[in-house]
NUNUKOL-601889 format. One record per residue (C-alpha): x, y, z; residue number from 0; residue in three letters. Coordinates in steps of 0.5 Angstrom, whole numbers. Each point is the difference from the previous one (the first is absolute). Layout:
NUNUKOL-601889
REC X Y Z NUM Ala
...
end
This chain:
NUNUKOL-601889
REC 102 159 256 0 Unk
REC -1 -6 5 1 Unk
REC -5 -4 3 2 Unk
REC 1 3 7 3 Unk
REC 0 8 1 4 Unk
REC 5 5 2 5 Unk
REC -5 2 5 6 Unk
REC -7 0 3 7 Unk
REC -4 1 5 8 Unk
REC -6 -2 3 9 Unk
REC -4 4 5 10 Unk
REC 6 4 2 11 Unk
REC -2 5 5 12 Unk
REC 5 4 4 13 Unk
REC -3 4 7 14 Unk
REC 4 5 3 15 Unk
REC -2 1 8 16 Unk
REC 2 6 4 17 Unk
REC 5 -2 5 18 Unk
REC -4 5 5 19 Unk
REC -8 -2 0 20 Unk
REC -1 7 2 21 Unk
REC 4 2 -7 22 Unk
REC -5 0 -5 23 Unk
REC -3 -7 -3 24 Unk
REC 2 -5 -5 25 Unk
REC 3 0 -6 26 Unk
REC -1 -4 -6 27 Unk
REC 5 0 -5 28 Unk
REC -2 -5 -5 29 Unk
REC -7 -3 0 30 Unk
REC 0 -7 -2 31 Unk
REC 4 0 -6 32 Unk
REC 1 -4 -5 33 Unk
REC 5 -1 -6 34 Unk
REC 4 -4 -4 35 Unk
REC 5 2 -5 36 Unk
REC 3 -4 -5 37 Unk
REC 8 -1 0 38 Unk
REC 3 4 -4 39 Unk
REC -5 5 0 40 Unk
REC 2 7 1 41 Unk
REC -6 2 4 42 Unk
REC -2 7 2 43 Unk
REC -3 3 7 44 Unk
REC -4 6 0 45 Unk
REC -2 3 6 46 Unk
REC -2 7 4 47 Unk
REC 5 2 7 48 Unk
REC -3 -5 4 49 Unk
REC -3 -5 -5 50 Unk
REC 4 -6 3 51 Unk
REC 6 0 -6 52 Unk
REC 4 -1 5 53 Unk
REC -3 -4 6 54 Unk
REC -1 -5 -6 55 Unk
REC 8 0 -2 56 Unk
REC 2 -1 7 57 Unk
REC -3 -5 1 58 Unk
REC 2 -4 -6 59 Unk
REC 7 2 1 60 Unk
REC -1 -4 7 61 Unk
REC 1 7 3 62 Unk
REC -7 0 3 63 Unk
REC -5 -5 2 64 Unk
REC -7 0 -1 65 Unk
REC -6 0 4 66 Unk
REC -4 -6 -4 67 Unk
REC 0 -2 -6 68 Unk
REC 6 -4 -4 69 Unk
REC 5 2 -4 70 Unk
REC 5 -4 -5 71 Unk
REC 7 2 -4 72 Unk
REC 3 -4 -5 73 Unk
REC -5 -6 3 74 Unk
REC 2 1 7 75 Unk
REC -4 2 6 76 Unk
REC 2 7 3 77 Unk
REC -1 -2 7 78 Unk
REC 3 -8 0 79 Unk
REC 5 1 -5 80 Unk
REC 2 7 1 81 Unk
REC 8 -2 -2 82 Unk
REC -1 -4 -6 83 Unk
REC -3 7 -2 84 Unk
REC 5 4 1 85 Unk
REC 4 -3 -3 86 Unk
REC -3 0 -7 87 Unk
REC -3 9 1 88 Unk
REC 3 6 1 89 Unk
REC -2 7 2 90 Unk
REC 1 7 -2 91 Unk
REC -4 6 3 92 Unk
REC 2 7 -4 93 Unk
REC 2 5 5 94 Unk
REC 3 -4 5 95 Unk
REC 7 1 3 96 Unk
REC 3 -7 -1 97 Unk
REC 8 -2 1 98 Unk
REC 5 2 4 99 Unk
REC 3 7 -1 100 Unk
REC 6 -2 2 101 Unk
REC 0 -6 -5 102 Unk
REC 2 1 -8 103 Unk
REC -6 -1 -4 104 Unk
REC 4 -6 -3 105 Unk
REC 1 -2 8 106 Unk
REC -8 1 2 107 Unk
REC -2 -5 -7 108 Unk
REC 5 -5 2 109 Unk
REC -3 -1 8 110 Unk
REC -7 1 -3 111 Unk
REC 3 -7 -4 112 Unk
REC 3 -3 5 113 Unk
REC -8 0 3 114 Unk
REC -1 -5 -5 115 Unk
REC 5 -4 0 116 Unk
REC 2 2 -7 117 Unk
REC 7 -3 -1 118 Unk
REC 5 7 0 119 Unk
REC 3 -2 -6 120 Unk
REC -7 0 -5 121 Unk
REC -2 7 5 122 Unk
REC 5 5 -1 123 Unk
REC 0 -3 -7 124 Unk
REC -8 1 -1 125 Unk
REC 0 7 5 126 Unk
REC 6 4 -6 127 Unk
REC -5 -3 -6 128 Unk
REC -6 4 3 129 Unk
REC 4 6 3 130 Unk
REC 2 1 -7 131 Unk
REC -7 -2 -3 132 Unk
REC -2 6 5 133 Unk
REC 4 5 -1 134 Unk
REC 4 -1 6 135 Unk
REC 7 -2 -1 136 Unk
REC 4 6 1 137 Unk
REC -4 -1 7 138 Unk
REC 2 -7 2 139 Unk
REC 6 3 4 140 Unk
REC -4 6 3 141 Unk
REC -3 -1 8 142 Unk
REC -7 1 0 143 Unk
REC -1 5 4 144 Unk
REC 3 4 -6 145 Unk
REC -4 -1 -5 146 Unk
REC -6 4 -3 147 Unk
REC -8 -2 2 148 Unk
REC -1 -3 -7 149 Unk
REC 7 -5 0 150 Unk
REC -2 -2 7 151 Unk
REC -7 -2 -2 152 Unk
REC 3 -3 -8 153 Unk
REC 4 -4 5 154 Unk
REC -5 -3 4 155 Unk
REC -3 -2 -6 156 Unk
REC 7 -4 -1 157 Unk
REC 0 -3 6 158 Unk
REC -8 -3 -1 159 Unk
REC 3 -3 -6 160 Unk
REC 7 -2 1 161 Unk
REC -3 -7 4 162 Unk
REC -5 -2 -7 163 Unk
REC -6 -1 4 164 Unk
REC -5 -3 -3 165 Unk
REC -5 5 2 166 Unk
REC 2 7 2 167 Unk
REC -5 4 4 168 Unk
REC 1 8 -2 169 Unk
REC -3 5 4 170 Unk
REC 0 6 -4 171 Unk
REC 8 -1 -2 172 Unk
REC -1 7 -5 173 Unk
REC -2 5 6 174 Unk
REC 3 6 -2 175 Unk
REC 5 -1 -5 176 Unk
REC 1 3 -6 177 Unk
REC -2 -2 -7 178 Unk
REC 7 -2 -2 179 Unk
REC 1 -5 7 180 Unk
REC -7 -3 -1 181 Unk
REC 0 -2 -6 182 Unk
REC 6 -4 0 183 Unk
REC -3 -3 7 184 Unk
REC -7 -1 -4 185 Unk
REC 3 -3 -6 186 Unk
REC 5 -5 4 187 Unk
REC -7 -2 3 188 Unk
REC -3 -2 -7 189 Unk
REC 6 -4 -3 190 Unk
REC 1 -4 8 191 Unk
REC -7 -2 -1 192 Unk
REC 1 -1 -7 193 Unk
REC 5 -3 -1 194 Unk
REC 1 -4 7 195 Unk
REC -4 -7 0 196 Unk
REC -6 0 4 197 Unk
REC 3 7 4 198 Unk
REC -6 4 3 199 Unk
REC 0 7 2 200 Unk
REC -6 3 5 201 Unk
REC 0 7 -1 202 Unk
REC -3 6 3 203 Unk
REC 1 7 -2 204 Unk
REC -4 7 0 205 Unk
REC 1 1 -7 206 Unk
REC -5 -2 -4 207 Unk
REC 4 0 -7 208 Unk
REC 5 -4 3 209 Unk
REC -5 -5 1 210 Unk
REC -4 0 -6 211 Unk
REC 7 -1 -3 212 Unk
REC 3 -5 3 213 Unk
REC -5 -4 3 214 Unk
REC -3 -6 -2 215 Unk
REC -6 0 5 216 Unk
REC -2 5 5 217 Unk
REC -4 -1 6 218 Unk
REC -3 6 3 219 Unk
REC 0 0 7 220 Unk
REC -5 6 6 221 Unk
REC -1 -1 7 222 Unk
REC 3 -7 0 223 Unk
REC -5 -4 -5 224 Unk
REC 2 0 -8 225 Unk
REC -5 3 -3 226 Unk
REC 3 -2 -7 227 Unk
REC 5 -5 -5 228 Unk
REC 2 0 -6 229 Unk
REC 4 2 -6 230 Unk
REC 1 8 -1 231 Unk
REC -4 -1 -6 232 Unk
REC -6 -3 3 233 Unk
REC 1 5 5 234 Unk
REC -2 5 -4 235 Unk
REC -5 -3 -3 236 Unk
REC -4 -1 6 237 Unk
REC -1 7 -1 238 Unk
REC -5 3 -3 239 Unk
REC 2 7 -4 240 Unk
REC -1 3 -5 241 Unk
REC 6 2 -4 242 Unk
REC 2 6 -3 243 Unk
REC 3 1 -7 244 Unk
REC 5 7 -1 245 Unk
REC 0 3 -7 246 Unk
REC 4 6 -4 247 Unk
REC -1 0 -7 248 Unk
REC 0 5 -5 249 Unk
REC -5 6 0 250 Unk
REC -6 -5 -1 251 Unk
REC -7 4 -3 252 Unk
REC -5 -5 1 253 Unk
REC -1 -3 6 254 Unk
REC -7 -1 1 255 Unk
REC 2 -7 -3 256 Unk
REC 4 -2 7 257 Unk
REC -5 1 4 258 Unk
REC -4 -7 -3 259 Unk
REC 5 -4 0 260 Unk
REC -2 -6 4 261 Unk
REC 2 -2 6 262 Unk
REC 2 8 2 263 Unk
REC -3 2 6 264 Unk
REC 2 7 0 265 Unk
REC 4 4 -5 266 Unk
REC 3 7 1 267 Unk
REC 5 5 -4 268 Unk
REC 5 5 -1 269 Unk
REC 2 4 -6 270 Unk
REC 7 3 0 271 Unk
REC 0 4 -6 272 Unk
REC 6 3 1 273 Unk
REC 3 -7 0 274 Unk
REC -4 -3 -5 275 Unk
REC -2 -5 5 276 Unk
REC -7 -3 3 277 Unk
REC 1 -3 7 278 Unk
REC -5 -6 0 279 Unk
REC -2 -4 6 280 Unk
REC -5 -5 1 281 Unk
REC -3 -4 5 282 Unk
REC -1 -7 -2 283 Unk
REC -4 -6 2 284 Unk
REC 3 -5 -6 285 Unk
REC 6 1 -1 286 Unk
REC -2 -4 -8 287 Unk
REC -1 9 -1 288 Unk
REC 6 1 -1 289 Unk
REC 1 -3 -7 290 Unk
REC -6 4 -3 291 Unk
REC 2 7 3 292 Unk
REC 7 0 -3 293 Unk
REC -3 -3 -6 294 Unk
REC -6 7 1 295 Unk
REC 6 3 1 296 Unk
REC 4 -2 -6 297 Unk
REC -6 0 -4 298 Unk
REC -1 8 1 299 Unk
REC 7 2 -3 300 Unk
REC 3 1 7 301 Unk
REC 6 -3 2 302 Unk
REC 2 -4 8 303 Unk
REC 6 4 2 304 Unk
REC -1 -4 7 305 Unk
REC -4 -6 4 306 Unk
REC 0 -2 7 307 Unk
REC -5 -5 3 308 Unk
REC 0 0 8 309 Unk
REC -1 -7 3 310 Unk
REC -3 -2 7 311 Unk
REC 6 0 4 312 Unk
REC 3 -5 7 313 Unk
REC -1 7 4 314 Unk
REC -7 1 -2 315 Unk
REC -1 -8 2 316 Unk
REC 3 1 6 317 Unk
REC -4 7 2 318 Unk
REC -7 -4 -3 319 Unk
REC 1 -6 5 320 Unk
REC 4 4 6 321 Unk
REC -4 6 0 322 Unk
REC 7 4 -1 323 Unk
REC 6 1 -1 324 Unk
REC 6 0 3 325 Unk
REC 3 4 6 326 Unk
end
């Protein structure tokens, strides 16, 4: 990672005015927020409708100015070098409709190329490499009114790549795909950024596992102000749960033992006799319990026929700070 970040803001604050003062009053979209993302990272932005996700992204994509603040990308400042800027990003929102129906999908990505000044040769070169790589090859030819939702968008995710950005800002790029199309879109993020020198991705997203996932850090964003940034594990560890552990062994008799256990907050059970099974469940408040109930467990001739301990989740973070989940 170098010296200068992919990007960071100071201060940043975008207000957005009715056109009428008779409308209704301001709107602050993002409130004096401050950022730095590191090249090559793969940077995740949660938020509710309305956090300001967007707003932030347009911005940073040169789409929208701000109200105050500064903003920089790959080292440039937004607003006196907007051109060195674009040179350097690319942006995908999910569900857009983009290109030209009566253009070819191979036509649409080649004129979204020539944007950018990419010799025609390395485009069309590059643009078969990820239709293939996307799963699309049998559609280059196809005009794109005639494809399917979820072709339409794998090909939007073509054309952010198609110019190698330095940095790619991806507005929700899976919104709505299948599980086949969104794990192909995910798995080509990873190994671009991965395998790309200094590539960084910003990424917002509505599914938390798709964050947890992929990213490095995750900045959590309400209301215009970022209330946290860190990565998924010092994320949830910001939350403070007591963790549960799910036991199935076999018909255990004596279970007065478990219940002493320290670190155990709560403890309850279940025998099914028919199936020769005690259903055990505790509450722990030290996860170091776990060891001496499987060991009491063990120690009282019975035997673990499965385990499971639930851990804090991004969801529970993002409810904890929020005050809810998504709409």
């Amino acid at each position: 990672m170098g010296d200068t970040p992919a990007v960071e803001t100071k201060a940043l604050t975008r207000v957005f005015q009715p056109k009428k003062k008779k409308e209704g009053k301001s709107v602050t979209a993002l409130d004096r927020v401050d950022l730095r993302i590191e090249k090559g990272e793969l940077f995740g932005l949660l938020g509710p409708n309305g956090a300001g996700k967007t707003t932030l992204l347009k911005i940073l994509s040169t789409l929208l100015l701000p109200t105050s603040g500064k903003a920089y990308v790959a080292g440039f400042d937004l607003e006196k070098d907007f051109v060195e800027v674009r040179r350097r990003i690319n942006m995908v929102s999910g569900g857009e409709i983009s290109g030209y129906g009566l253009l070819t999908v191979r036509e649409n990505l080649w004129m979204f190329s020539q944007f950018y000044g990419i010799k025609s040769k390395d485009a069309k070169e590059r643009i078969d490499s990820l239709l293939d790589k996307f799963g699309l090859s049998d559609k280059r030819d196809e005009k794109v009114r005639t494809l399917s939702t979820g072709q339409r968008q794998k090909m939007n995710v073509v054309r952010g790549f198609v110019t190698d950005p330095d940095i790619l800002f991806l507005d929700e790029p899976t919104l709505g795909l299948d599980v086949n199309a969104s794990r192909v879109i995910r798995d080509h993020i990873v190994d671009w950024v991965d395998n790309g020198k200094d590539k960084t991705v910003l990424l917002t997203t509505h599914y938390m596992a798709e964050a947890d996932q992929l990213c490095n850090r995750i900045a959590i964003i309400d209301e215009g102000k970022i209330l946290a940034c860190n990565t998924p594990e010092n994320l949830k560890k910001m939350v403070r749960m007591n963790k549960t552990l799910t036991l199935d062994v076999t018909l255990l008799a004596d279970k007065s033992v478990l219940g002493a256990v320290k670190g155990v907050d709560k403890f309850t059970y279940v025998d099914d006799a028919e199936k020769n099974l005690t259903h055990l469940k505790f509450v722990l408040t030290d996860e170091s319990a776990v060891s001496d109930i499987v060991s009491d467990v063990l120690g009282n001739g019975s035997k673990i026929v499965s385990l499971q301990k639930t851990e804090p989740t991004l969801e529970d973070v993002f409810i904890k700070m929020v005050g809810k989940g998504f709409e």
